[in-house]
C-alpha positions as CSV (number, residue, x, y, z in Angstrom):
1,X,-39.3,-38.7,-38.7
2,X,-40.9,-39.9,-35.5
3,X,-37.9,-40.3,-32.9
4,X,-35.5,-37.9,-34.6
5,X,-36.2,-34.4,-33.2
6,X,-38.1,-33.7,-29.9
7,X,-41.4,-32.2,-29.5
8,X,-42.3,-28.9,-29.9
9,X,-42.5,-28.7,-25.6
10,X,-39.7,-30.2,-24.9
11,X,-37.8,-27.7,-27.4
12,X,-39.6,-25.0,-25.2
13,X,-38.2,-26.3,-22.5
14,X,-34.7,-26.7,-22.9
15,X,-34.6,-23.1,-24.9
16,X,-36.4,-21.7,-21.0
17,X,-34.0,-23.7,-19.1
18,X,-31.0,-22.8,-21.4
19,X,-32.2,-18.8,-20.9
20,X,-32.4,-18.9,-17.1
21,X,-29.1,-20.6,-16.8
22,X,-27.8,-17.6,-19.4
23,X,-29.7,-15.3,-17.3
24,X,-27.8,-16.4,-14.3
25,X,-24.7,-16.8,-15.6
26,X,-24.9,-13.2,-17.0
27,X,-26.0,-12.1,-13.4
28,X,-22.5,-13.8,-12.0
29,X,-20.5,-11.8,-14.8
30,X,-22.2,-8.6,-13.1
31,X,-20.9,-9.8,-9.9
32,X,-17.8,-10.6,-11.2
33,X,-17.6,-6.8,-13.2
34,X,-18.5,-5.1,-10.0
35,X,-16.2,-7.3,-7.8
36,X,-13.1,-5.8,-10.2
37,X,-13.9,-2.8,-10.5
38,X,-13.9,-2.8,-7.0
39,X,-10.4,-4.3,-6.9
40,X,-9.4,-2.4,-9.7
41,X,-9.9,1.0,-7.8
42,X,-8.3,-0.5,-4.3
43,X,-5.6,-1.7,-6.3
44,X,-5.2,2.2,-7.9
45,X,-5.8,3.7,-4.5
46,X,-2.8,1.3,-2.8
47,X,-0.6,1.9,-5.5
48,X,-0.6,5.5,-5.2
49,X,-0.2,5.0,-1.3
50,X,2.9,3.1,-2.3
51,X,4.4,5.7,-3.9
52,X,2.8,8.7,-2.2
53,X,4.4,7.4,1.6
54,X,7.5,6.0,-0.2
55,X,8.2,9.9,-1.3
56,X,7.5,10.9,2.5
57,X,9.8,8.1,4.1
58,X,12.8,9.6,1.8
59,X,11.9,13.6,1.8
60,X,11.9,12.5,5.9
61,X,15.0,10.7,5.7
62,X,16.4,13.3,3.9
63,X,15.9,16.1,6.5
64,X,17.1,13.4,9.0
65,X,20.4,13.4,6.9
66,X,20.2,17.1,7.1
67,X,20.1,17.6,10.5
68,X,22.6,15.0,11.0
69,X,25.4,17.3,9.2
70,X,24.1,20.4,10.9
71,X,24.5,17.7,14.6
72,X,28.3,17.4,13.7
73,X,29.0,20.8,12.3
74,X,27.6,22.1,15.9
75,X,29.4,19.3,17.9
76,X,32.6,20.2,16.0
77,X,32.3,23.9,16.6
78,X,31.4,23.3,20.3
79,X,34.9,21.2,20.4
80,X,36.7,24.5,19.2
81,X,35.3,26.5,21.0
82,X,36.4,24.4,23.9
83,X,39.9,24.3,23.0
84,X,39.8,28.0,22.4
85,X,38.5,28.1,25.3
86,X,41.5,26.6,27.4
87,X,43.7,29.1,25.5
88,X,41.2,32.4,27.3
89,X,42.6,34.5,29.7
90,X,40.1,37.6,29.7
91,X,37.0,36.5,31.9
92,X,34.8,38.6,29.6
93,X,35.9,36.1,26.6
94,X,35.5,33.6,28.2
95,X,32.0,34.1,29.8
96,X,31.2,34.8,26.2
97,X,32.6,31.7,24.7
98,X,30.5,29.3,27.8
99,X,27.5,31.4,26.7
100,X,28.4,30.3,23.3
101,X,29.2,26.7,24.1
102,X,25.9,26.4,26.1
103,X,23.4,27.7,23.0
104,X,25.5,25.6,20.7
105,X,25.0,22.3,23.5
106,X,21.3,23.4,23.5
107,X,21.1,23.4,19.9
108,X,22.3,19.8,19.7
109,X,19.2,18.9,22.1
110,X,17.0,20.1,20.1
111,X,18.3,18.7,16.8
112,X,18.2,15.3,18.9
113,X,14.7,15.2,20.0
114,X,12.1,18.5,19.3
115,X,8.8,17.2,20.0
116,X,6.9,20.7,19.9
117,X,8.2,21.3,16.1
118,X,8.2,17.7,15.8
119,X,11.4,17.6,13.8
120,X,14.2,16.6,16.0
121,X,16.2,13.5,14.7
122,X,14.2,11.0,17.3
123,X,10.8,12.8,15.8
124,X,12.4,12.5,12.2
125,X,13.0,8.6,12.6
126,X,9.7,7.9,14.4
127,X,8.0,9.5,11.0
128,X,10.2,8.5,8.6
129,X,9.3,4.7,10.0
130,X,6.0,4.9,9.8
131,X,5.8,6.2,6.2
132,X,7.8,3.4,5.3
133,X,5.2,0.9,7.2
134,X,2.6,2.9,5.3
135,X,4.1,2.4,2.1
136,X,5.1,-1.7,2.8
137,X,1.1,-2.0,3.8
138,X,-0.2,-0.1,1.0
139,X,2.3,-2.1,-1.4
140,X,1.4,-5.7,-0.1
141,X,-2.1,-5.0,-0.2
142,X,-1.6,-3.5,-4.2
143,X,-0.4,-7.2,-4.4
144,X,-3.2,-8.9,-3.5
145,X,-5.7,-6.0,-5.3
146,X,-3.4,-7.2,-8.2
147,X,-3.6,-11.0,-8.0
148,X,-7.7,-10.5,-7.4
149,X,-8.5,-8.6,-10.0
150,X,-6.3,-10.7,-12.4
151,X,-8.5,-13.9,-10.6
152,X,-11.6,-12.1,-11.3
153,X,-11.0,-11.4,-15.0
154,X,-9.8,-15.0,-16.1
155,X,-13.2,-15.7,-14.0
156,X,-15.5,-13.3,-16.2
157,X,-14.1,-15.1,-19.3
158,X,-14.6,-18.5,-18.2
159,X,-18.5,-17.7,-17.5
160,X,-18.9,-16.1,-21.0
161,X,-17.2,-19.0,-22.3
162,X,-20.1,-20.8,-20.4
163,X,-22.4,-19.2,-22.1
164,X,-21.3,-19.2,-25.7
165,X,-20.1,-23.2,-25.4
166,X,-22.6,-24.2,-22.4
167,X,-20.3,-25.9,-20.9
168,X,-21.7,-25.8,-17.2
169,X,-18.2,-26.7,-15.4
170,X,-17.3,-23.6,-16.8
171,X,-19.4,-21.2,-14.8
172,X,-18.3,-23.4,-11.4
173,X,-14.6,-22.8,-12.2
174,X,-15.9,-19.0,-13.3
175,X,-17.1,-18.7,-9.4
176,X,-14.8,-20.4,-7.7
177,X,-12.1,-18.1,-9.2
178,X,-14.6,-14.9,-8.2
179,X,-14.6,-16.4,-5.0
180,X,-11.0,-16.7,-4.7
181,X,-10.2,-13.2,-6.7
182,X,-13.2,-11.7,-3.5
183,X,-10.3,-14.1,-1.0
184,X,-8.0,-11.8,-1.9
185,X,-9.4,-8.4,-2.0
186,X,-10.5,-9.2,1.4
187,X,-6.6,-10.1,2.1
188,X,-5.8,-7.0,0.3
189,X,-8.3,-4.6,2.7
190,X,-8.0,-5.8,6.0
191,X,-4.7,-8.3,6.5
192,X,-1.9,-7.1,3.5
193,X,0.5,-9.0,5.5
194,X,-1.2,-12.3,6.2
195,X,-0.3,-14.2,2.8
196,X,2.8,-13.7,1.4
197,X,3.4,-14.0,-2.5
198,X,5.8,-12.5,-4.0
């Protein structure tokens, strides 16, 4: 049987070199595991951010609203008050309806712009905005968490395959998409906006 099996070192071997390439490739699916959960989490944590700033935007752009109707309902009662006003003969009446006029015209400043409650229309907008930039960061970055962690898991399966077929190519592709499932997260963290997919 000379020539048809290998020696007994050479067996040894290929069985050590076979176990350290196992050994590897079982450290990469680590990687790989803690790489997603990583994503996994940042993905959770934008998604919530989404929603969390896309309640604030509306709950701001409904006291905008608000205070829009109260804005005409004073400018409409400072317009008959005016009008009443040309009809006033008794100066006590109509020092009382200026007086009037002027808190009402006062009023509509402050439902404008009221930066010491911080809730004037202008103030309203200002906040209202930047929940809504809050929410399109926090939903472009979900995005990306979502396109790395989906990366990273077809990547984890390709290196077990590698290790159950040893197929080496396997555990290259199995990297290259960790690397490109890390790409993203990165994308995800620090630039939501620079790569636009869907």
């Amino acid at each position: 049987m000379a020539g048809h099996g290998h020696a007994p070192h050479e067996q040894a071997e290929h069985a050590e070199h076979h176990g350290a390439s196992n050994k590897q490739i079982a450290l990469l699916i680590s990687i790989l595991a803690l790489l997603l959960a990583i994503s996994e989490t940042l993905g959770k944590a934008a998604q919530t951010q989404t929603l969390a700033k896309n309640i604030e935007a509306a709950n701001l752009w409904g006291y905008f609203q608000g205070k829009t109707v109260r804005l005409t309902v004073v400018r409409a009662q400072i317009e008959d008050m005016e009008i009443e006003l040309l009809a006033m003969t008794n100066e006590a009446q109509i020092a009382a309806a200026k007086r009037g006029i002027e808190h009402w015209k006062r009023q509509i400043a402050r439902y404008e712009s009221d930066p010491k409650e911080n809730d004037g229309r202008k103030e309203l907008t200002a906040r209202a905005l930047a929940a809504e930039k809050k929410r399109d960061d926090a939903a472009a970055a979900h995005h990306h968490y979502e396109v790395a962690s989906a990366s990273i898991q077809i990547a984890i399966v390709l290196a077990s395959a590698a290790i159950i077929t040893g197929i080496g190519i396997l555990t290259w592709f199995a990297m290259g998409l960790g690397v490109v499932g890390a790409a993203f997260a990165a994308i995800g963290l620090f630039a939501p906006h620079a790569i636009h997919l869907f």
